[in-house]
C-alpha positions in Angstrom: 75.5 178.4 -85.4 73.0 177.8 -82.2 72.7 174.2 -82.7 73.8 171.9 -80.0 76.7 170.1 -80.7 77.4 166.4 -80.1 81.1 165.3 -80.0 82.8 161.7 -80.2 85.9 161.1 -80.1 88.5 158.6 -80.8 89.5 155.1 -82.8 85.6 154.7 -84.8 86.8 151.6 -85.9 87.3 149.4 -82.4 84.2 146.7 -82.3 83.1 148.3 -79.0 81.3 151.3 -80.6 77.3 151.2 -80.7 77.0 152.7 -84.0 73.1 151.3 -84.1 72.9 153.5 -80.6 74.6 156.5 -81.9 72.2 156.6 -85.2 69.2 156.3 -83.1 70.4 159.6 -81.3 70.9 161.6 -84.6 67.9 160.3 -85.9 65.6 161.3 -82.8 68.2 164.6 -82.8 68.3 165.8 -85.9 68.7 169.5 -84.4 71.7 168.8 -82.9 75.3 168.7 -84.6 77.1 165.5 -84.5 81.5 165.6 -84.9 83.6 162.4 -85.4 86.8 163.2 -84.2 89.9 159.9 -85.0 90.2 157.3 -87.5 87.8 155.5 -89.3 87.4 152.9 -92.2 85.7 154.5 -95.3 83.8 151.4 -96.4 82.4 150.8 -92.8 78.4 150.4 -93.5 77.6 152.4 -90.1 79.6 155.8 -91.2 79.0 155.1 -94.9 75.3 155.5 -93.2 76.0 158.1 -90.7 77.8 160.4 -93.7 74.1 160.8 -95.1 72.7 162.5 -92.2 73.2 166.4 -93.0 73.7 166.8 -89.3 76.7 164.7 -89.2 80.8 165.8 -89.9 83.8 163.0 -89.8 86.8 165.1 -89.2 89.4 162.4 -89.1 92.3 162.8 -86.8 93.0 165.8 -85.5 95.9 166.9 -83.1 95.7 166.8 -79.2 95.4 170.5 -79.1 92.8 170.8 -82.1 90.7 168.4 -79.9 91.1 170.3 -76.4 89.3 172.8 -78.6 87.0 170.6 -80.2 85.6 169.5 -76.6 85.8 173.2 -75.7 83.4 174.0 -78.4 81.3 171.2 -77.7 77.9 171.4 -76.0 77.8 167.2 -74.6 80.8 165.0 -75.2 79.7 161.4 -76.2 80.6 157.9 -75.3 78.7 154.9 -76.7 79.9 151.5 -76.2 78.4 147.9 -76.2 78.6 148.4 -72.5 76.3 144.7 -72.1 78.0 142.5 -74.6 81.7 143.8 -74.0 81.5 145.1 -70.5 85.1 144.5 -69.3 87.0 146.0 -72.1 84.8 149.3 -72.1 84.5 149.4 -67.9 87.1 152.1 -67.2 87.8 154.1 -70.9 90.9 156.4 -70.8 88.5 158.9 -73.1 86.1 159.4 -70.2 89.5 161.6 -68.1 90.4 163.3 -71.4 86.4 164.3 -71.7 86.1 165.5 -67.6 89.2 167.9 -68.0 87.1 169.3 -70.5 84.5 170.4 -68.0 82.1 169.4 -70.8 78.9 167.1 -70.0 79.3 163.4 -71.3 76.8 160.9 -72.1 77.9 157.6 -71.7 76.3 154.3 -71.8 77.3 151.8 -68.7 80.7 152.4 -67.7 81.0 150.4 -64.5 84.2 152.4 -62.7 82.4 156.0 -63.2 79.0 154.6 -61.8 79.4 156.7 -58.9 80.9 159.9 -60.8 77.4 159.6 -62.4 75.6 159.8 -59.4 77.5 163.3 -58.9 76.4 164.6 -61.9 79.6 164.5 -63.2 78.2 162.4 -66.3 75.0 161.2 -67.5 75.2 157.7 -67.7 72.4 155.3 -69.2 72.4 152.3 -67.2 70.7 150.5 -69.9 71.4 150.5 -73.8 67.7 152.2 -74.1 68.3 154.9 -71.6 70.8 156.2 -73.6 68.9 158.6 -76.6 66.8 159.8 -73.6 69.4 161.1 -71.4 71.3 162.2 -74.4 67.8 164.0 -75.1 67.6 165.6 -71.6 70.9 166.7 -71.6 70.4 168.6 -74.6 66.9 170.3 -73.2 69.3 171.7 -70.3 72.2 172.1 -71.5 72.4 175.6 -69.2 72.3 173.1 -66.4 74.5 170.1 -67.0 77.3 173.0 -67.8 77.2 175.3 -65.7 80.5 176.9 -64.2 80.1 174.6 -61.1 79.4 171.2 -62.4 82.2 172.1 -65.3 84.5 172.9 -62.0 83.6 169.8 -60.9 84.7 167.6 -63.6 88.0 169.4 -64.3 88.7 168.8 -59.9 88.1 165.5 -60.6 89.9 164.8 -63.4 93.0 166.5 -62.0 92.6 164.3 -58.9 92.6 161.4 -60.8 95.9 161.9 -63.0 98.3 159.1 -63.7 100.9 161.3 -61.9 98.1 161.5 -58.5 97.4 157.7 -59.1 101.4 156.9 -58.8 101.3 159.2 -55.4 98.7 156.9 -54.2 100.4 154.0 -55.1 103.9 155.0 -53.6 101.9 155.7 -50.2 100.7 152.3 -50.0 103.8 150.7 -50.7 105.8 152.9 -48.7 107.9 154.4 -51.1 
């Protein structure tokens, strides 16, 4: 269909994840197509919640392949963490390199080591719990914009140059292997 589509991916049942946040964006969305990609508890009260919202899918866990696609087919790949009251276990997430080799625009919540990625436009990031539905909701007004060929190019370059195997290069050079 032509409805935006909102993806999220990985373990829905770590503490970290701002459920309250992410119903307050399908709520004041309810255009746009949310997917749940990984594993989840069936009796947890936020996706016992979320599951009533027609514009809302769990999927469960899916192969690594399946969810190259997924992102492919995505419009805005989401992260949504209790960035204020758990700020050093969600300050550098592995998902946010998986997402950029996508190409796809993310929404993220604080996420103090891609601060200045953000001010690239290589993510929208709310520095603030309330800023992000509203960046999630001007993403979505241009979403011809925050994916277009070059800014997509952009992400992939970066998340390339930022591979474990580039990262162990680095490393090697400063300790003169």
């Amino acid at each position: 269909n032509q409805r935006p589509l909102a993806v999220y991916a990985g373990n829905l049942s770590i503490p970290y994840i701002d459920w309250a946040l992410i119903k307050e964006g399908i709520e004041t969305l309810p255009n746009v197509d949310f997917l749940f990609f990984g594993p989840y508890k069936e009796d947890s009260p936020f996706i016992i919640e979320l599951k009533q919202f027609s514009n809302v899918n769990f999927k469960g866990v899916v192969s690594a392949n399946n969810l190259q696609a997924e992102y492919l087919r995505a419009d805005v790949l989401l992260i949504a963490y209790k960035a204020e009251e758990f700020a050093d276990q969600v300050s550098n997430p592995h998902k946010m390199m998986e997402y950029l080799m996508s190409g796809r625009v993310i929404v993220a919540t604080f996420t103090r080591e891609y601060s200045e990625e953000a001010n690239r436009e290589l993510l929208v990031m709310a520095s603030h719990r309330n800023e992000f539905v509203p960046s999630l909701k001007r993403v979505i007004k241009d979403l011809a914009y925050w994916n277009n060929s070059a800014l997509q190019g952009e992400r992939r370059a970066f998340a390339r140059d930022n591979s474990y195997a580039k990262q162990i290069e680095r490393i090697e050079e400063i300790i003169g292997k």
